[in-house]
One Martini backbone bead per residue (centre of mass of N, CA, C, O) as a GRO file, in nm:
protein
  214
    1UNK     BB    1  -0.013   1.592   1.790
    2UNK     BB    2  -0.101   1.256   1.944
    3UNK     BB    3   0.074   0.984   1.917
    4UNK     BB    4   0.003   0.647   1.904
    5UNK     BB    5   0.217   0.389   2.020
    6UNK     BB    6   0.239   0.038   1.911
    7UNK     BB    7   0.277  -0.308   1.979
    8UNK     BB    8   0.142  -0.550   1.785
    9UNK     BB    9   0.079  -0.917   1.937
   10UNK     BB   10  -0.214  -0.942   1.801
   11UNK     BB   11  -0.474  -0.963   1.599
   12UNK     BB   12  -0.716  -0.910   1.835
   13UNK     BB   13  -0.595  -0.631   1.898
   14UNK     BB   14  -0.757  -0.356   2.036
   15UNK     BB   15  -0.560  -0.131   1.859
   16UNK     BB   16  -0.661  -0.198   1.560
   17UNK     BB   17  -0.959  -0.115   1.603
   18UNK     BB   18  -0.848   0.181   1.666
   19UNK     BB   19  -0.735   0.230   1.416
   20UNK     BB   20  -0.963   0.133   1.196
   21UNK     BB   21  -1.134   0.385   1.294
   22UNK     BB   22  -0.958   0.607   1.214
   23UNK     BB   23  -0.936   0.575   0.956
   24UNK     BB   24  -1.283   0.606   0.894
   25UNK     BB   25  -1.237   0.907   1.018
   26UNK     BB   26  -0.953   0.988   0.863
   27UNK     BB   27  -0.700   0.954   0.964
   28UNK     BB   28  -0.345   0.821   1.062
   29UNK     BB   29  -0.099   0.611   0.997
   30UNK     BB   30   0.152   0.337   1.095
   31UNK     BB   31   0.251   0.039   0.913
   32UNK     BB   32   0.305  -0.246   0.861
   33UNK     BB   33   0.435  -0.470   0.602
   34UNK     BB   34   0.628  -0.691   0.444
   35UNK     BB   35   0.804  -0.473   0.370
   36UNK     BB   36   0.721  -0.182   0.478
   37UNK     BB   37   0.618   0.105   0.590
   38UNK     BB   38   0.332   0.251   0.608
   39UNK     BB   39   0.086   0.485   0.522
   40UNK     BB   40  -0.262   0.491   0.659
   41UNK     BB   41  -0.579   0.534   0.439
   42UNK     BB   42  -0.818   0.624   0.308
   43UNK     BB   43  -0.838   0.626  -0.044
   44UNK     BB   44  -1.145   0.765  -0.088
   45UNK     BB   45  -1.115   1.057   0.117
   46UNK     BB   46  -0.947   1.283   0.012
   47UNK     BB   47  -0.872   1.416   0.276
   48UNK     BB   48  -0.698   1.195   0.401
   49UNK     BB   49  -0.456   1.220   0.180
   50UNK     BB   50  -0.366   1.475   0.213
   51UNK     BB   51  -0.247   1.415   0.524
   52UNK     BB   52  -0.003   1.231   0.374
   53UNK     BB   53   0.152   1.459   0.229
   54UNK     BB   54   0.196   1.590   0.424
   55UNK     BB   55   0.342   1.417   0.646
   56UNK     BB   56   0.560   1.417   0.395
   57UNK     BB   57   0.608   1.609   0.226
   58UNK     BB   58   0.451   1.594  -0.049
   59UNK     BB   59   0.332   1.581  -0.344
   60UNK     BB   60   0.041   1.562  -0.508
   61UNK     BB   61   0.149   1.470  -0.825
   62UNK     BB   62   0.169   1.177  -0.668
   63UNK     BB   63   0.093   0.848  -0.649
   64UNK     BB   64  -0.094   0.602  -0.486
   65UNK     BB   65  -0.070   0.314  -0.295
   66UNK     BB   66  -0.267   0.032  -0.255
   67UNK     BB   67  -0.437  -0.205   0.017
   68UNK     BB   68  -0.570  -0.506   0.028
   69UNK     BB   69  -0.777  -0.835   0.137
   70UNK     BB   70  -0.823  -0.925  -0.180
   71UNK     BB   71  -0.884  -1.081  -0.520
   72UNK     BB   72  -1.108  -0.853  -0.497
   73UNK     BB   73  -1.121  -0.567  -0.732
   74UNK     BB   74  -1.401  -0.464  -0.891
   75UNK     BB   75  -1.453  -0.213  -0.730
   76UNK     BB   76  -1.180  -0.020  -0.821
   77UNK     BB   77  -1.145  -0.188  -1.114
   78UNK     BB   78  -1.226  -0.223  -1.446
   79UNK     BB   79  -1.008  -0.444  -1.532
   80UNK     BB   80  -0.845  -0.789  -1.561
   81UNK     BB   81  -0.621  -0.937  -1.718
   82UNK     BB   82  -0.501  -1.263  -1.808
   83UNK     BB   83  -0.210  -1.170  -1.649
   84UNK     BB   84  -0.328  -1.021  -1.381
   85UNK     BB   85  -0.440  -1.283  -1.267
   86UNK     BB   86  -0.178  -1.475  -1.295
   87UNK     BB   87  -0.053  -1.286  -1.046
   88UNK     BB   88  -0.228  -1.298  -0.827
   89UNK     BB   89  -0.287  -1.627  -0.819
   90UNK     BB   90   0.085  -1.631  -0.719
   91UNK     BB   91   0.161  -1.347  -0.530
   92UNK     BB   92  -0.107  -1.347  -0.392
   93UNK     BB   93   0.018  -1.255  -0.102
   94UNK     BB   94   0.244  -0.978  -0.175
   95UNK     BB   95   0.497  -0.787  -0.335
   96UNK     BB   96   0.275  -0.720  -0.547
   97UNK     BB   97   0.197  -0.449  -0.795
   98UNK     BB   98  -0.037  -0.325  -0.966
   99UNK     BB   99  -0.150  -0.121  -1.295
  100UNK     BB  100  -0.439  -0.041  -1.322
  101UNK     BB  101  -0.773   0.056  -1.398
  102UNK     BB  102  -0.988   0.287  -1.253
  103UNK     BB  103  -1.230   0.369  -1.070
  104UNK     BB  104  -1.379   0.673  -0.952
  105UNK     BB  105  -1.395   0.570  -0.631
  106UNK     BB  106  -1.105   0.689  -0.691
  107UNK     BB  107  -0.947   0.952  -0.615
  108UNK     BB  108  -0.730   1.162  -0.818
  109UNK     BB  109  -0.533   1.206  -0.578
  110UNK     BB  110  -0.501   0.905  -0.539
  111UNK     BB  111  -0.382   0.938  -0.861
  112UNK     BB  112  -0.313   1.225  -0.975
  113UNK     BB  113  -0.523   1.173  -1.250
  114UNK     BB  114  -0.491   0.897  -1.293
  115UNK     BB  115  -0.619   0.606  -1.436
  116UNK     BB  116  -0.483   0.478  -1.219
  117UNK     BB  117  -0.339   0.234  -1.015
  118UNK     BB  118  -0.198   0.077  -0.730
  119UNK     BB  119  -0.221  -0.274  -0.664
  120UNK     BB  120  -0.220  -0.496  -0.320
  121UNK     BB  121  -0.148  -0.763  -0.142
  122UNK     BB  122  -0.105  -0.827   0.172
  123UNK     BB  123   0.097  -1.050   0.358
  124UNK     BB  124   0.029  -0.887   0.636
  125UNK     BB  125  -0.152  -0.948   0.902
  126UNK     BB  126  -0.181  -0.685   0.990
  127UNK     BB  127  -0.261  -0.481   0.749
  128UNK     BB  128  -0.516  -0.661   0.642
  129UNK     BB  129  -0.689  -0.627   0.943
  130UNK     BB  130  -0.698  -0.305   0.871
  131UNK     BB  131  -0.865  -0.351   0.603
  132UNK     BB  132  -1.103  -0.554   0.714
  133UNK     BB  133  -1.198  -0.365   0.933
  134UNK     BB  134  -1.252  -0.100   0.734
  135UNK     BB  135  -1.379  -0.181   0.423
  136UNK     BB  136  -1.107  -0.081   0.284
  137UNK     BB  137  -0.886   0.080   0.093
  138UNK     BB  138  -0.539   0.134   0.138
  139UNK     BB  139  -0.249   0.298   0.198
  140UNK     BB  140   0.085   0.240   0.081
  141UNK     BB  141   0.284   0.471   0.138
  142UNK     BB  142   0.556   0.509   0.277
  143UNK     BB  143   0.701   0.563   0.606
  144UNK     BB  144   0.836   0.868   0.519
  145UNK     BB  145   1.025   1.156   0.398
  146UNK     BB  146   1.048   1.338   0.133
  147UNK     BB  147   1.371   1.198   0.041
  148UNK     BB  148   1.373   0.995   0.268
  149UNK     BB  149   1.418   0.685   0.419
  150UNK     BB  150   1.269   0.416   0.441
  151UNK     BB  151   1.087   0.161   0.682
  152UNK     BB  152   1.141  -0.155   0.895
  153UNK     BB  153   1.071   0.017   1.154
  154UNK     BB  154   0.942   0.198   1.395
  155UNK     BB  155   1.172   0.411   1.469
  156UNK     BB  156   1.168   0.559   1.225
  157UNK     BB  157   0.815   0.615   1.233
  158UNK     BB  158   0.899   0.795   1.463
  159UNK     BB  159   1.061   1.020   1.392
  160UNK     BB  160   0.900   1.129   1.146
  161UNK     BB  161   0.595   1.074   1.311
  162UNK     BB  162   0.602   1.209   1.566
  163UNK     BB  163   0.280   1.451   1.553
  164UNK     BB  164   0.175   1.350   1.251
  165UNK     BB  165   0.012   1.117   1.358
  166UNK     BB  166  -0.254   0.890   1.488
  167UNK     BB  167  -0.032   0.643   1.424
  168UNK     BB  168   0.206   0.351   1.537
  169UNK     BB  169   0.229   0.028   1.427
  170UNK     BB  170   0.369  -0.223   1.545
  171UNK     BB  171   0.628  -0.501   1.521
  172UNK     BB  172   0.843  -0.780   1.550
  173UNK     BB  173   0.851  -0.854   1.296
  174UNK     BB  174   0.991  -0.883   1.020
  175UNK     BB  175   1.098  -0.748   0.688
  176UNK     BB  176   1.212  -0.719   0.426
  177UNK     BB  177   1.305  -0.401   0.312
  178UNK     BB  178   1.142  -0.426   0.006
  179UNK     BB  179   1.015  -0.360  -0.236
  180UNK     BB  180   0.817  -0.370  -0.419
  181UNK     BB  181   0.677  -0.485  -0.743
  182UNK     BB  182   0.579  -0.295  -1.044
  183UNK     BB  183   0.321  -0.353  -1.250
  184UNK     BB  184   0.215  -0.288  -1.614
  185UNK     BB  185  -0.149  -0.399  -1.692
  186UNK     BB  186  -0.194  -0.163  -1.935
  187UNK     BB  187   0.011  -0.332  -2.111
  188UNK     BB  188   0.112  -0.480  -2.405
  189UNK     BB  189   0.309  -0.592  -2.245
  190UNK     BB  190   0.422  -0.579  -1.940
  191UNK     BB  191   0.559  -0.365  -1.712
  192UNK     BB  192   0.834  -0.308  -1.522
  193UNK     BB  193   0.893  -0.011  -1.287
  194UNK     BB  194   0.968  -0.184  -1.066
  195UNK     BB  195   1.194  -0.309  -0.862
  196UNK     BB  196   1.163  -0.591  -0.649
  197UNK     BB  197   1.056  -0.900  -0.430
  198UNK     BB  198   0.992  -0.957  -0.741
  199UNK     BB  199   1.135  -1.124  -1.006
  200UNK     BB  200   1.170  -1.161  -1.272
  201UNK     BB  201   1.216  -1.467  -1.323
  202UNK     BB  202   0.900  -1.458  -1.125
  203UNK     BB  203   0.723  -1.345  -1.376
  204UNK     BB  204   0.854  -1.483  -1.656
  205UNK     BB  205   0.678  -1.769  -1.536
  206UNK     BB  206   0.400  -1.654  -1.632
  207UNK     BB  207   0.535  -1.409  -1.870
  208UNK     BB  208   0.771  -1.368  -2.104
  209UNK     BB  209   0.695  -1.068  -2.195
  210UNK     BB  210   0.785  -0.954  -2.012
  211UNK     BB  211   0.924  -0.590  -1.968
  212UNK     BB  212   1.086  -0.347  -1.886
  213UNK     BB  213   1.151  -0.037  -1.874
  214UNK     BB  214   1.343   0.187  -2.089
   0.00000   0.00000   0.00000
């Protein structure tokens, strides 16, 4: 496989427009977010997720989270409970995954079997601008080989990738270099599952009752 590889200049960038073209014919891409790069296809495609697991080399029995571009969600997830919409209205756009009841529309490959998803608002431009032009939720999986370290530039993400997927998109913006944090909305109250760029300290002035996975 040849991989296009770019560094995208402005949201304009008609490079943009040529990968999110990729995403909706079934593609994959490596792509910035705030966190870190994630590895990005329809989420919604079986076909197209299957082949992110092959270029991560990981099982198929791990969930995969996904990217949207806006704060309306109710096509994916089944409810949003009133301390989950606290926090979208609070931390979206930015590095906080919700981990809701999906709708079926979200295939079993990316979601594992599980009924829910991992679902977050990114607030990276390019990443955003991918989302919007595809008209549709994409993968947001760290864009590394399962078991070696995630990556915050693009230069990682050619090392790992080039090859192995049909684009790799870069920018010169620095990101944050931290994983989002996880948040499971779906049990009263919320768990933290995963540590990351939003601290306990910012979650517990939404709901005090938020607390940490045993």
């Amino acid at each position: 496989m040849e991989t296009k590889i770019y560094k995208i200049q402005s949201l304009e960038d008609e490079k943009l427009i040529e990968a999110a073209e990729c995403i909706k014919n079934g593609g994959v891409i490596a792509y910035p977010t705030e966190t870190l790069y994630g590895l990005g296809t329809d989420a919604l495609n079986e076909e197209a997720v299957k082949k992110i697991f092959k270029a991560k080399g990981r099982p198929d029995n791990k969930a995969i989270t996904v990217i949207t571009s806006s704060k309306d969600i109710s096509s994916f997830v089944e409810e949003v409970s009133e301390t989950a919409q606290k926090l979208i209205d609070e931390f979206w756009p930015g590095p906080l995954t919700l981990v809701l009841k999906k709708k079926d529309v979200i295939p079993n490959i990316t979601s594992a079997n599980l009924d829910t998803i991992g679902i977050r608002m990114t607030s990276n431009g390019v990443a955003r601008k991918l989302v919007e032009l595809t008209g549709t939720i994409i993968t947001a999986t760290s864009a590394n080989i399962s078991g070696g370290p995630s990556h915050d530039n693009i230069e990682g993400c050619i090392e790992d990738f080039d090859g192995k997927v049909d684009y790799i998109i870069g920018e010169d913006k620095k990101n944050i270099g931290i994983e989002s944090t996880i948040v499971d909305c779906t049990v009263n109250p919320p768990v933290v599952l995963r540590n990351g760029a939003v601290t306990m300290e910012m979650l517990q002035k939404i709901d005090p009752n938020i607390k940490v996975l045993d």
